[in-house]
N, CA, C and O atoms as a Tinker XYZ file with bonds, in Angstrom:
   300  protein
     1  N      0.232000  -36.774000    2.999000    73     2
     2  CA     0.391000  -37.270000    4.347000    64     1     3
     3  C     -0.610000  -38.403000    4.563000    63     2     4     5
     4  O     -1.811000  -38.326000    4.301000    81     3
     5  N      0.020000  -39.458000    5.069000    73     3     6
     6  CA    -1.393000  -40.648000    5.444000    64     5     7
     7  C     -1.050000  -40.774000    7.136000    63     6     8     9
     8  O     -0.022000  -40.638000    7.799000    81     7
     9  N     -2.395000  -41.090000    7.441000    73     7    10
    10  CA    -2.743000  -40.953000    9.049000    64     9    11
    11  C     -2.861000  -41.978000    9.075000    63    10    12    13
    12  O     -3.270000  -42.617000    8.106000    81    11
    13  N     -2.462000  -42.624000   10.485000    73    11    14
    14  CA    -2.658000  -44.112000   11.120000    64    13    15
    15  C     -2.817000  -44.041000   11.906000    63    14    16    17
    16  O     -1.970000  -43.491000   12.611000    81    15
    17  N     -4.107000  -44.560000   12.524000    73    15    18
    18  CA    -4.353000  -44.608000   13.762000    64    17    19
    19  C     -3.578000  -45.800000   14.633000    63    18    20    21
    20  O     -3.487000  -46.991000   14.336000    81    19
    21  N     -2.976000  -45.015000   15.959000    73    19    22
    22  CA    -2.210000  -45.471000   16.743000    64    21    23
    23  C     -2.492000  -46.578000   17.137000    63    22    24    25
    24  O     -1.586000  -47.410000   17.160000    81    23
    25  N     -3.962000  -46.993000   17.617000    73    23    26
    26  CA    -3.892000  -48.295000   18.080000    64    25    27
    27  C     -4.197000  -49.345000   16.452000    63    26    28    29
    28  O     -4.642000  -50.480000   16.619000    81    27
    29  N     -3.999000  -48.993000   15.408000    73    27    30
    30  CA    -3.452000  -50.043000   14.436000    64    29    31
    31  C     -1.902000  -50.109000   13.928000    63    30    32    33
    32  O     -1.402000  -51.022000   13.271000    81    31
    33  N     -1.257000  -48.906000   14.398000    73    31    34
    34  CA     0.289000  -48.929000   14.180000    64    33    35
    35  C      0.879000  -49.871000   15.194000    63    34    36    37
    36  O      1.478000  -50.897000   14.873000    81    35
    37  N      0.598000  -49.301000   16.980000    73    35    38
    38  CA     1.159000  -50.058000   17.602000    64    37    39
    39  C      2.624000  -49.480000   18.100000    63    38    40    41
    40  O      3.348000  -48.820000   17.355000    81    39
    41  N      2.908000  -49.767000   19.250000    73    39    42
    42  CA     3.999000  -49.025000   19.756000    64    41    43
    43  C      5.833000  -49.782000   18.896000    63    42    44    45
    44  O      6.963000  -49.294000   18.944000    81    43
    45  N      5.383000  -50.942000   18.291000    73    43    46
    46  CA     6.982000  -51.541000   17.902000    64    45    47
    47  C      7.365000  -50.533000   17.092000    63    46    48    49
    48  O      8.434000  -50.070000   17.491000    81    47
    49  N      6.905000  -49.924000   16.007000    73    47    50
    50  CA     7.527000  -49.024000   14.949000    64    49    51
    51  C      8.369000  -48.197000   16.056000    63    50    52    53
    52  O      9.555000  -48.528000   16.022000    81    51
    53  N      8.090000  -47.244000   16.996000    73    51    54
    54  CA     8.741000  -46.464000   17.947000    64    53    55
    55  C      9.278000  -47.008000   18.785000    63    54    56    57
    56  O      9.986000  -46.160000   19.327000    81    55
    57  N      9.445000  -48.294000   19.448000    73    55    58
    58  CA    10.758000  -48.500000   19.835000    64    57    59
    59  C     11.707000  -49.131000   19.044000    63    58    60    61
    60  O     12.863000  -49.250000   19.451000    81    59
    61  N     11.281000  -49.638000   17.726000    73    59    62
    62  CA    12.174000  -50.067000   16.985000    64    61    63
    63  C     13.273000  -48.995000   16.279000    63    62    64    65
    64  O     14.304000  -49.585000   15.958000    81    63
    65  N     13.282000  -47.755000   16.010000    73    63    66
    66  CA    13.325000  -46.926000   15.728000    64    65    67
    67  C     14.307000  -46.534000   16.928000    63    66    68    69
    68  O     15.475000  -46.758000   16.611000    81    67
    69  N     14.195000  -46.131000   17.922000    73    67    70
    70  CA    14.790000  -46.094000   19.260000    64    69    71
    71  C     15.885000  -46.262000   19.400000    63    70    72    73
    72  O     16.853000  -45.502000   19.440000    81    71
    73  N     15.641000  -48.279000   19.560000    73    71    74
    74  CA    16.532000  -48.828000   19.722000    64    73    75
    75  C     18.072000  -48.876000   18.558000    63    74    76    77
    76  O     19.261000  -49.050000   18.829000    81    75
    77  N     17.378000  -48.640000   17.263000    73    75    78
    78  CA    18.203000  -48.040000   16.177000    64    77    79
    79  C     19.174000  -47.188000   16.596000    63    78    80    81
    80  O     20.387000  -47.284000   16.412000    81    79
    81  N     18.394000  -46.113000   17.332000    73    79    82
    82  CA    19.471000  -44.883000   17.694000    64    81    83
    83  C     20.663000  -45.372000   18.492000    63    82    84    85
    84  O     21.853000  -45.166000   18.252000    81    83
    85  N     20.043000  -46.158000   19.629000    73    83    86
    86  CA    20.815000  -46.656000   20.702000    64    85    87
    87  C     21.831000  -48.021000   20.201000    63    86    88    89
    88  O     22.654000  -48.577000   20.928000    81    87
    89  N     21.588000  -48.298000   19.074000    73    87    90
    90  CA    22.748000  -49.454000   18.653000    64    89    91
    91  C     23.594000  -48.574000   17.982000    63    90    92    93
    92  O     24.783000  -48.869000   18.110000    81    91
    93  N     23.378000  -47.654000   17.353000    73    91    94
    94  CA    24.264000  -46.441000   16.437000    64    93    95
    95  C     25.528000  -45.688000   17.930000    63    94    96    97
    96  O     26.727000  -45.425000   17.843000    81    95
    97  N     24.607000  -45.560000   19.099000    73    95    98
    98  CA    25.264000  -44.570000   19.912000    64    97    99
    99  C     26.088000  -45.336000   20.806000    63    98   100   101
   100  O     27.026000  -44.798000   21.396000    81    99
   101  N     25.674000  -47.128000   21.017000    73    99   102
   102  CA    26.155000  -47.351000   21.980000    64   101   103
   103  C     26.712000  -48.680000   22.181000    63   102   104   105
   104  O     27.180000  -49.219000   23.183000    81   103
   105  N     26.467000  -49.273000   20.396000    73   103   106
   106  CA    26.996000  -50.395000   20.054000    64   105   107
   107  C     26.077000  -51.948000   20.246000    63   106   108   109
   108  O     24.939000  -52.046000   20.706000    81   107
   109  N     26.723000  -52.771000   19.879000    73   107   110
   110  CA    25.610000  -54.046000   19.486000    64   109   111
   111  C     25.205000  -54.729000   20.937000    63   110   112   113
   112  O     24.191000  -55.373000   21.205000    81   111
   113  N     26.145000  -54.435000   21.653000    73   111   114
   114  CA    26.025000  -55.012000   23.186000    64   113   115
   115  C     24.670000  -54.938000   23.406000    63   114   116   117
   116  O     23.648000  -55.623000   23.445000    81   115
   117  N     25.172000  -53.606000   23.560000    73   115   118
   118  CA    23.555000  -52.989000   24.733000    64   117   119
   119  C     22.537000  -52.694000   24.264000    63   118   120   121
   120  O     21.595000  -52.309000   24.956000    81   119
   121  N     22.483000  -52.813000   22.866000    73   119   122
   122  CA    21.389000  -53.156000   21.595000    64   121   123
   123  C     20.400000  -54.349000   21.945000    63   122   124   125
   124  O     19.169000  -54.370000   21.965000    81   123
   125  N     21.538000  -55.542000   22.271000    73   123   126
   126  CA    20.881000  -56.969000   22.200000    64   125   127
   127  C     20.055000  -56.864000   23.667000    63   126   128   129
   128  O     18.961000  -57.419000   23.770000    81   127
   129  N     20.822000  -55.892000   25.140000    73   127   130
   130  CA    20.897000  -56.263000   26.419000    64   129   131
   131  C     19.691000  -55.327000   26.411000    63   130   132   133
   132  O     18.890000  -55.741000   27.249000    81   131
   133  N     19.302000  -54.377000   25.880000    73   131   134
   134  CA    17.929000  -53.755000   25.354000    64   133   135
   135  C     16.556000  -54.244000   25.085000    63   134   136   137
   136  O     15.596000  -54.160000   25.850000    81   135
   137  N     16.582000  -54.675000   24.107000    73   135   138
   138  CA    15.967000  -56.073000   23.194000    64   137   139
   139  C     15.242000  -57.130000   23.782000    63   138   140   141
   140  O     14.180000  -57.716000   23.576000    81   139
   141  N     16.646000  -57.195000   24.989000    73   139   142
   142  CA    16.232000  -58.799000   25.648000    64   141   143
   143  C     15.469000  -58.258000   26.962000    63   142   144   145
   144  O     14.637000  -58.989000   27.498000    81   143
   145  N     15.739000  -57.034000   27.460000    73   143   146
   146  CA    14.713000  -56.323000   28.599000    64   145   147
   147  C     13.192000  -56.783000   27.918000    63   146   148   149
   148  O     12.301000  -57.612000   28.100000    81   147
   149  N     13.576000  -55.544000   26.925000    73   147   150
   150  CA    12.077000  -55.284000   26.199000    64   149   151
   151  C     10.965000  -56.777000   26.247000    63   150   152   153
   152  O      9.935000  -57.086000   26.845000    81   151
   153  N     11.599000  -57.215000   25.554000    73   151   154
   154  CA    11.053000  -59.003000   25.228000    64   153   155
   155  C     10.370000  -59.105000   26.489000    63   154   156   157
   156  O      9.178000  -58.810000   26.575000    81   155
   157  N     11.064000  -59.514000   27.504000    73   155   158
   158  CA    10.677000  -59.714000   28.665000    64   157   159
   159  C      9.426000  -59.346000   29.823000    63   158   160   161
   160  O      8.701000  -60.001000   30.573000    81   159
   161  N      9.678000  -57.615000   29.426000    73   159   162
   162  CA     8.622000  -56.783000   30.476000    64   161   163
   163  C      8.210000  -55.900000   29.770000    63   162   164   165
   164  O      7.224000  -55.512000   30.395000    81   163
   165  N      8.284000  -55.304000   28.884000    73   163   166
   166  CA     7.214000  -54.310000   27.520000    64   165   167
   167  C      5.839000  -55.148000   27.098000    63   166   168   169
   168  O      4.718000  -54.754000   27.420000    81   167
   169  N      6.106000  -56.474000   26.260000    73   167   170
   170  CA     5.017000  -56.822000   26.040000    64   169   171
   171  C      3.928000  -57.483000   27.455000    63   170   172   173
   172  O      2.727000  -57.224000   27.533000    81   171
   173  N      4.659000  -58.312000   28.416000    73   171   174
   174  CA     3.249000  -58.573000   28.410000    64   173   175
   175  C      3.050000  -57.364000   30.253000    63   174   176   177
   176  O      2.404000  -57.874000   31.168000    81   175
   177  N      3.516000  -56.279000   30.413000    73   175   178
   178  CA     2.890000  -55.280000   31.183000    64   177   179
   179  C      2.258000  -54.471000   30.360000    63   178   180   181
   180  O      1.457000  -53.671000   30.845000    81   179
   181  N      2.516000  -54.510000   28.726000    73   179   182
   182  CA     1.042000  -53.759000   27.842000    64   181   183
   183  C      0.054000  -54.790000   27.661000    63   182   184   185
   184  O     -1.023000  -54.381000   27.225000    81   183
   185  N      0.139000  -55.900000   27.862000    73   183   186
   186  CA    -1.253000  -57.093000   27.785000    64   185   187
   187  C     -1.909000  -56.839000   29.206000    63   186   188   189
   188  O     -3.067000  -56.423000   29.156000    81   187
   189  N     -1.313000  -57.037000   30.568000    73   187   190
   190  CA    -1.728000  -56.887000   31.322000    64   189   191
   191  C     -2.638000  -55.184000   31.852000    63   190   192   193
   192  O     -3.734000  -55.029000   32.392000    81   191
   193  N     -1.625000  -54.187000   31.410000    73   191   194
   194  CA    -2.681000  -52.761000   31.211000    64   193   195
   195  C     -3.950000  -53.049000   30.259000    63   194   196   197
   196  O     -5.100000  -53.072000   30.697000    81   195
   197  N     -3.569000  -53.293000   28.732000    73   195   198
   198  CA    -4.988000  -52.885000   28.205000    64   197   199
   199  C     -5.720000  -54.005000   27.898000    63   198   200   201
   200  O     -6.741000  -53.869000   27.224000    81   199
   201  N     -5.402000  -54.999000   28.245000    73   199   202
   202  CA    -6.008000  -56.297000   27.815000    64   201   203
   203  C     -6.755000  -57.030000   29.077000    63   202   204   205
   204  O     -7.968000  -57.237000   29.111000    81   203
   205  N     -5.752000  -57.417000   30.193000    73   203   206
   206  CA    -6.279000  -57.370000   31.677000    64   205   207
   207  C     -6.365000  -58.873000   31.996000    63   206   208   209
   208  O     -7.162000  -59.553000   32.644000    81   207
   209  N     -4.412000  -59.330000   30.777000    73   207   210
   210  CA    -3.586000  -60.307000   30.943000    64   209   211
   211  C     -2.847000  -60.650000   31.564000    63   210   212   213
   212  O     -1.735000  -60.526000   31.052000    81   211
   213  N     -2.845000  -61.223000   32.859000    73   211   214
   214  CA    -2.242000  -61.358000   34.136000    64   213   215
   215  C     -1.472000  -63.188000   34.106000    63   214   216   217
   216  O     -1.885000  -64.106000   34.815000    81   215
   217  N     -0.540000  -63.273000   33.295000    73   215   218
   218  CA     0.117000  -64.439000   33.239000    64   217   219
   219  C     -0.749000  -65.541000   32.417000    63   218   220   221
   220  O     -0.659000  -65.580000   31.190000    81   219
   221  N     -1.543000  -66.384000   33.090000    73   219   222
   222  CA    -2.533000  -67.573000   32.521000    64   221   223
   223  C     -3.727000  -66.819000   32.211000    63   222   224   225
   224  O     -4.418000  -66.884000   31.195000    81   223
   225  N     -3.929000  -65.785000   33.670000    73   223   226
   226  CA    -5.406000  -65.765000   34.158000    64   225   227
   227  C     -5.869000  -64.110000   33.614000    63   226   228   229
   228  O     -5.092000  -63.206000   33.306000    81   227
   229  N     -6.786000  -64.090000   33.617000    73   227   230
   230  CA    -7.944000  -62.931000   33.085000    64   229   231
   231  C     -8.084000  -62.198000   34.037000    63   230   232   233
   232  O     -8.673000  -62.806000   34.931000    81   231
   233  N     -7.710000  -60.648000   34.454000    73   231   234
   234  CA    -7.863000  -59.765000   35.572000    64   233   235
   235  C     -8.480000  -58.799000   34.624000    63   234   236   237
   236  O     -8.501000  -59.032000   33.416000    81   235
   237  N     -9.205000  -57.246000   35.374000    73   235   238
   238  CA    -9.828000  -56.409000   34.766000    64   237   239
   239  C     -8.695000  -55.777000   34.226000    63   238   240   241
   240  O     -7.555000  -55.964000   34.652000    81   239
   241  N     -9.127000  -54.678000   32.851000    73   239   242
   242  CA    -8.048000  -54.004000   32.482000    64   241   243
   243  C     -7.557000  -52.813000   33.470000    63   242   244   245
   244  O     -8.427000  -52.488000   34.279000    81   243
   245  N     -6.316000  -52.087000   33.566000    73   243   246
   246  CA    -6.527000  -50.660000   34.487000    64   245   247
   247  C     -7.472000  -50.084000   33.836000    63   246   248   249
   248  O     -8.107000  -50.443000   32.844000    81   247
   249  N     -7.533000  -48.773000   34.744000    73   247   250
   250  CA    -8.156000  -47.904000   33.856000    64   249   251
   251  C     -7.499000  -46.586000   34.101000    63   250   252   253
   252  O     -6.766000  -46.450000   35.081000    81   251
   253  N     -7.712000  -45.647000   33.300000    73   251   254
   254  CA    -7.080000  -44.488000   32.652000    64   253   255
   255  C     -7.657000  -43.388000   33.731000    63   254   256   257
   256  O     -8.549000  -43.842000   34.448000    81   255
   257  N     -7.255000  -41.863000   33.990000    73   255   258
   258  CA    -8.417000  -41.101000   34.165000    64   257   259
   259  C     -8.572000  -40.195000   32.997000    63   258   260   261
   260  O     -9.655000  -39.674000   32.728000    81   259
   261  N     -7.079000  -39.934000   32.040000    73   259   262
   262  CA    -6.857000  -39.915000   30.831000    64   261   263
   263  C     -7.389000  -41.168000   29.793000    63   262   264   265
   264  O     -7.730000  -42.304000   30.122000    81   263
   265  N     -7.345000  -40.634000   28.582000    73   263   266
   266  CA    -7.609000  -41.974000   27.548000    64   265   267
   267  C     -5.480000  -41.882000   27.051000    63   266   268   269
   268  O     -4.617000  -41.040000   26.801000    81   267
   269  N     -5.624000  -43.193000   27.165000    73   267   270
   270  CA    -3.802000  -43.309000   26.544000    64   269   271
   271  C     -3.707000  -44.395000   25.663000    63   270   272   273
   272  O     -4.179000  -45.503000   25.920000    81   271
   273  N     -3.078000  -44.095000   24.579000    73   271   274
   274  CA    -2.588000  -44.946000   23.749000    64   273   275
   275  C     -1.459000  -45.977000   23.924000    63   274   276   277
   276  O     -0.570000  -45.567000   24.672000    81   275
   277  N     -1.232000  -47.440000   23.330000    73   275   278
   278  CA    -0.349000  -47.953000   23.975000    64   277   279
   279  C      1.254000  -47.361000   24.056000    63   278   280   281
   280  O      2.215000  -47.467000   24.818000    81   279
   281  N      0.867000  -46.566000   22.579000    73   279   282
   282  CA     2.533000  -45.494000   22.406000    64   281   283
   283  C      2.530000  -44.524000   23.577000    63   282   284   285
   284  O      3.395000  -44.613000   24.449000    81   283
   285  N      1.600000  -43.623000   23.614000    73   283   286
   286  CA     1.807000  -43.281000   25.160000    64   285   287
   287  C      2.725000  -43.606000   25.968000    63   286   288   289
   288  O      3.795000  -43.009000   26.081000    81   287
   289  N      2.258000  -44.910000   26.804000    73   287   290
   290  CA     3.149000  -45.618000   27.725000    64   289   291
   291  C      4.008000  -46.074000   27.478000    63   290   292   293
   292  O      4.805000  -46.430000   28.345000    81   291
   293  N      4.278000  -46.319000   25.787000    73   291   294
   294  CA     5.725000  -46.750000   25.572000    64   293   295
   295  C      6.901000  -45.587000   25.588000    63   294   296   297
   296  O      8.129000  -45.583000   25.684000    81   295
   297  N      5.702000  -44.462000   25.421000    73   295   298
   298  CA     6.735000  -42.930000   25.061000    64   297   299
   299  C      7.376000  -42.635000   26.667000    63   298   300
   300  O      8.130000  -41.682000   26.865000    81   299
């Protein structure tokens, strides 16, 4: 068994994986119409949580009262 720590895996392996299922169940359409969400509002509302990337400008990161991984919030 090899261990990877989550914040060097990174949440794409698990939605890539996902979205796999959902092109198998529901065809190429809503695969792409998926995809093109994701693109859009996945990456940069995880820049803006843990990074505290707010468009151009530099805001604080949130903060947790839990510790969460970015898979976490993707889960």
């Amino acid at each position: 068994m090899v261990y990877v720590d989550p914040k060097n895996l990174g949440y794409r392996p698990f939605y890539e994986k996902w979205l796999k299922g959902k092109t198998v169940a529901y065809g190429e359409p809503v695969s792409e119409a998926l995809h093109d969400l994701y693109s859009k509002y996945v990456p940069p509302l995880m820049d803006r949580i843990y990074e505290g990337v707010a468009g151009d400008e530099l805001v604080a990161p949130m903060d947790f009262i839990t510790p969460r991984t970015n898979l976490n919030c993707i889960q």
